[in-house]
C-alpha positions in Angstrom: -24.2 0.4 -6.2 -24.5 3.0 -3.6 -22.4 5.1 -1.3 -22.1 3.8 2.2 -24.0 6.6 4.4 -20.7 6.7 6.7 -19.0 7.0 3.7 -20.4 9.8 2.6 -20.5 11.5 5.8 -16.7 11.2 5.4 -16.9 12.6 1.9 -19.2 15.5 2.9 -17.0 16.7 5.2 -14.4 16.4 3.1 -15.8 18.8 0.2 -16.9 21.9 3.1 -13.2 21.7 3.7 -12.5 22.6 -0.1 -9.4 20.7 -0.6 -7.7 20.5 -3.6 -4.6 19.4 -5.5 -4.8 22.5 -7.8 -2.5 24.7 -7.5 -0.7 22.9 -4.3 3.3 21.9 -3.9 4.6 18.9 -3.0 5.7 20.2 0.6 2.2 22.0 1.1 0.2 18.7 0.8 3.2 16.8 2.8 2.3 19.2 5.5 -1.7 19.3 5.3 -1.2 15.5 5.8 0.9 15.5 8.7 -1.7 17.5 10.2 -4.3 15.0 9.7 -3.1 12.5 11.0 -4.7 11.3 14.1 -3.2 8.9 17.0 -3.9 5.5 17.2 -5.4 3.6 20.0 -3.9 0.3 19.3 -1.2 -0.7 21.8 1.2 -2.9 20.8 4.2 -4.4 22.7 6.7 -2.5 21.3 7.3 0.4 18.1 10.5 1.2 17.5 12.4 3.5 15.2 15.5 2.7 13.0 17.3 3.0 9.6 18.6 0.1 7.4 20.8 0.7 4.1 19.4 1.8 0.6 20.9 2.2 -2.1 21.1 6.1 -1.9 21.6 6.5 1.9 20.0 4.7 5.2 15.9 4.2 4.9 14.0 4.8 8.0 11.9 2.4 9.0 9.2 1.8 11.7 9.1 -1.9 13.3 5.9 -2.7 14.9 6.0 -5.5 17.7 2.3 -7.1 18.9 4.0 -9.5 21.4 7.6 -9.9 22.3 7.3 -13.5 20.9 10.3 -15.1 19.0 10.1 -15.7 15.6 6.6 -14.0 14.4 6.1 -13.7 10.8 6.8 -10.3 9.4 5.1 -8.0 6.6 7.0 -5.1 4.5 4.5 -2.4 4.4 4.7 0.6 1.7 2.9 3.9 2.4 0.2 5.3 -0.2 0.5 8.8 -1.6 0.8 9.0 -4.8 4.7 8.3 -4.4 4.6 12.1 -3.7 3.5 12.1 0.1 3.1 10.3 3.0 5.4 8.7 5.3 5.6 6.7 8.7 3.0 8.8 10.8 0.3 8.5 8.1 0.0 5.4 8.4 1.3 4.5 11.2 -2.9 3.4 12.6 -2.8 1.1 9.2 0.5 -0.8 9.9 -0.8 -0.8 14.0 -3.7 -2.6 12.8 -1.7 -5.0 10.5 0.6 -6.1 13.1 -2.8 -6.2 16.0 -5.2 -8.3 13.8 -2.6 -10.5 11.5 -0.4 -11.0 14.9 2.6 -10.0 12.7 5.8 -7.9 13.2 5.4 -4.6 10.6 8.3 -3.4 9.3 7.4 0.0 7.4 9.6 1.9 4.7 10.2 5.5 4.8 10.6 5.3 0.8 12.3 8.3 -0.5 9.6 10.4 -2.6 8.7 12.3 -5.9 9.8 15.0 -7.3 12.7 14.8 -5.4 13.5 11.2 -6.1 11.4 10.4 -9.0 10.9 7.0 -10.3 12.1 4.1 -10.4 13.8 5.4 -6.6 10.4 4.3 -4.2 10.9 0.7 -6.0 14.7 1.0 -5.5 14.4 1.5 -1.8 11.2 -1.1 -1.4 13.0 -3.9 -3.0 16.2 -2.7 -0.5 14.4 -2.6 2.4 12.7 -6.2 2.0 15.7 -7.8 1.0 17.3 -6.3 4.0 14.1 -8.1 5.9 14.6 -11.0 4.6 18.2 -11.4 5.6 18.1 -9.8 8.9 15.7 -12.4 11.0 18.2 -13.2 13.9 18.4 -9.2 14.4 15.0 -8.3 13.8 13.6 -11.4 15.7 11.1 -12.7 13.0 10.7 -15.6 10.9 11.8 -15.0 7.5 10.4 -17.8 6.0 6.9 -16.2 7.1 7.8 -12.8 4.5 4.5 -10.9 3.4 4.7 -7.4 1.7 1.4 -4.9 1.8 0.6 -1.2 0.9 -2.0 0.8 0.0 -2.5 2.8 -3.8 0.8 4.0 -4.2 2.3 1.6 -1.6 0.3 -1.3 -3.2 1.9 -0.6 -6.1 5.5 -0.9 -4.5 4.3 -4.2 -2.8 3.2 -5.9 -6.4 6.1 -4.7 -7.7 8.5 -5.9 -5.3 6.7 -9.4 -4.8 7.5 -9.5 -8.8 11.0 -8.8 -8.2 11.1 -11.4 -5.5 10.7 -14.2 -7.8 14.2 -13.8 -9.4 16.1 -13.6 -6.1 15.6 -17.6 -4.1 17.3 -14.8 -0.6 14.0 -12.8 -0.4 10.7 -15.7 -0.2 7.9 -13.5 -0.1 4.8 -15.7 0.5 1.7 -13.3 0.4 1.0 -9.9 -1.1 -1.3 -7.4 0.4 -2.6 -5.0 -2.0 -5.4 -2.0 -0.9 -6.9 -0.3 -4.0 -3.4 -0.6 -5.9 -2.2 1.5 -8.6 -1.4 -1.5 -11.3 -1.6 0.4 -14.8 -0.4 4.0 -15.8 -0.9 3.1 -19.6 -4.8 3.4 -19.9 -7.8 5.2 -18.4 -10.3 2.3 -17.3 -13.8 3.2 -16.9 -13.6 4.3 -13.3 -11.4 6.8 -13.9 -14.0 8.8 -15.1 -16.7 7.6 -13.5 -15.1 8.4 -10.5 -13.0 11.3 -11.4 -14.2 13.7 -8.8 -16.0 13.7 -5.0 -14.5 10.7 -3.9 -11.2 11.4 -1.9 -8.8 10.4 -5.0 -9.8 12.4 -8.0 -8.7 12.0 -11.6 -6.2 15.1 -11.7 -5.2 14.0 -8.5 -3.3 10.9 -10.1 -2.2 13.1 -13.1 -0.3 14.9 -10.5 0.7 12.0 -9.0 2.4 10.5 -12.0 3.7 14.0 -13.5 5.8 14.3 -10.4 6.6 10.7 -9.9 7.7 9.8 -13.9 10.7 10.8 -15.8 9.4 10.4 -19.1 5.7 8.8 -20.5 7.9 5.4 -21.4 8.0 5.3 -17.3 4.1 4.3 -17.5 4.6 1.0 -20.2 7.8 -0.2 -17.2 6.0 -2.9 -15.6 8.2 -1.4 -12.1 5.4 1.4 -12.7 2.5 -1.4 -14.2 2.7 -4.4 -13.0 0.0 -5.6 -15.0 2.3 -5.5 -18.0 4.2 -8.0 -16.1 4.1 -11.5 -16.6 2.9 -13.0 -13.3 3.3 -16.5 -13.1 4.6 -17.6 -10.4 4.2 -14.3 -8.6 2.8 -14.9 -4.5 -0.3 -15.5 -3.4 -2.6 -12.0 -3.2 -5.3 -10.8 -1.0 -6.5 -7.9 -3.0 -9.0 -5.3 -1.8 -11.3 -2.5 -4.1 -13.8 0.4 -3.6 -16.2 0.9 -5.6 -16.2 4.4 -5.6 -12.4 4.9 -6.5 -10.5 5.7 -9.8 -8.4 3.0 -9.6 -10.7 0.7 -8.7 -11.1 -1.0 -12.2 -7.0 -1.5 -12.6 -7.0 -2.8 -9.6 -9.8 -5.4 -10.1 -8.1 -6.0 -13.9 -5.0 -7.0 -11.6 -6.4 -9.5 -9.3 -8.0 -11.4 -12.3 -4.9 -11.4 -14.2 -3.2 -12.7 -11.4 -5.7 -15.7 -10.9 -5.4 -16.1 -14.7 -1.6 -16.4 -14.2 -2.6 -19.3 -11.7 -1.8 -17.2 -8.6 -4.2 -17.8 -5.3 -6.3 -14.7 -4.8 -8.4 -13.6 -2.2 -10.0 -10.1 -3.7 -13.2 -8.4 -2.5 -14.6 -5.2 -4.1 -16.1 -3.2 -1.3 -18.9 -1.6 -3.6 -20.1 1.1 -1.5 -16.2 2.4 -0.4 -13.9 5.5 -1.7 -10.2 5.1 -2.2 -8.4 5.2 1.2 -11.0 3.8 3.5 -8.9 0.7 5.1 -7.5 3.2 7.5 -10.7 4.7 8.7 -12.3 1.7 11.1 -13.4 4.6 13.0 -15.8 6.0 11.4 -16.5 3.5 9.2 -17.8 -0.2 10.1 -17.0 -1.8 6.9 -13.5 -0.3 7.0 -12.9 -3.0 10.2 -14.7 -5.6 7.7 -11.6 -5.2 5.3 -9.0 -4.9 7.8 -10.1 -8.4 9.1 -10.2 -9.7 5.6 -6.7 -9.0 5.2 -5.8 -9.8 8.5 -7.5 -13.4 7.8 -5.3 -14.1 4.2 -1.9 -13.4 5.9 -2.5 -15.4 9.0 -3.8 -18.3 6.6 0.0 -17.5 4.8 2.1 -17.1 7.5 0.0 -20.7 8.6 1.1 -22.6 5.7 
């Protein structure tokens, strides 16, 4: 397995900027990443901006709008970043992209974030958000019959958790689950942890970071809120489930789309061998990134067809 060359152009430039967790607050790196973010050139019919109740205070969501067609299907999107950062600009391209190739309304959660809202408050407000989804079609336009939920690392995460929680409440059908290098077990270091621990956009203290500002206590890492793979996942929605290669979590996530086939749940999962963790978003520079984003594309058009 080797890197991608446009990968590692990527990378390269990455390392002469000499980023790194160490050493950085919460707000610092929420602010480095708002100034990375770059416009997108997808034009879609309409993006507008709104809040919807949580359960400690309105969420702000984004709702993208390909066409002004009645009744599209819709997908939940969850931000990655570590439950720590990130927001609606940062991936604002990724759900643009979603709602352009799947031909899908978007609908994506401004989750409140760690430290200041540490766990379980992301899953709190992702479960609120797509249960307020699902019972808001006449005002939101869509068809909530056609429900998908999607995010990427931390986001994934919230997405496998919340199409878990989905199964115990017959209001809130989600019908496919979109999951982009997911975080899926705190409990154990995997073998790509270390193999992959440093050079490759998500680093190994990286994710200790991560999860020392996002947990309360080490229990938080056995809840199956915070690892789904502890969960028991029968039943749970159909998944289209992409990996890197070069990525820490790329082993818990491939652990989770065979346990969910092993549960009997339809899954669509390709390993993109020669990728680093957070490369959906990057079509620009990188050709397979497209590759993906039409793989995913394809599994919830096939759903919201069903």
């Amino acid at each position: 397995m080797a890197l991608d060359p446009q990968a590692k152009i990527i990378l390269d430039l990455m390392a002469d900027s000499g980023f790194t967790f160490e050493g950085a607050t919460p707000e610092e790196l929420r602010e480095r990443m708002g100034m990375t973010a770059m416009p997108s050139p997808i034009e879609l019919a309409s993006i507008t901006d709104r809040t919807i109740p949580g359960p400690a205070g309105d969420i702000p969501v984004r709702i993208y709008r390909p066409s002004n067609d009645a009744g599209l299907p819709v997908t939940v999107f969850f931000h990655g970043g570590g439950w720590v950062i990130g927001d609606l600009e940062s991936h604002d391209h990724c759900c643009r992209t979603i709602a352009s190739k799947a031909d899908c309304v978007v609908v994506a959660v401004d989750y409140r974030l760690a430290p200041e809202a540490k766990f379980p408050a992301a899953i709190d407000d992702a479960w609120a958000a797509t249960e307020w989804v699902a019972t808001h079609g006449d005002e939101l336009n869509v068809d909530t019959s056609r429900l998908a939920v999607a995010g990427d690392s931390a986001g994934g995460n919230l997405a496998a958790v919340v199409a878990n929680i989905s199964r115990d409440h017959e209001h809130v059908e989600v019908i496919q689950q979109a999951l982009l290098y997911p975080v899926t077990d705190g409990t154990c270091d995997r073998p790509s942890m270390a193999e992959n621990a440093e050079g490759y956009m998500l680093t190994r203290n990286a994710m200790d970071w991560f999860h020392d500002h996002y947990t309360v206590t080490v229990e938080d890492l056995s809840d199956p809120r915070y690892s789904p793979i502890l969960s028991d996942l029968t039943g749970a929605p159909p998944a289209v489930v992409v990996t890197a290669g070069f990525d820490p979590l790329r082993d818990q996530g491939n652990a989770y789309a065979v346990k969910l086939a092993e549960a009997g749940v339809d899954v669509d999962h390709v390993e993109y061998e020669g990728m680093f963790h957070g490369f959906f978003s990057m079509d620009a520079a990188i050709d397979v990134a497209s590759e993906a984003q039409d793989q995913v594309a394809s599994a919830l058009k096939d759903a919201f067809a069903r």
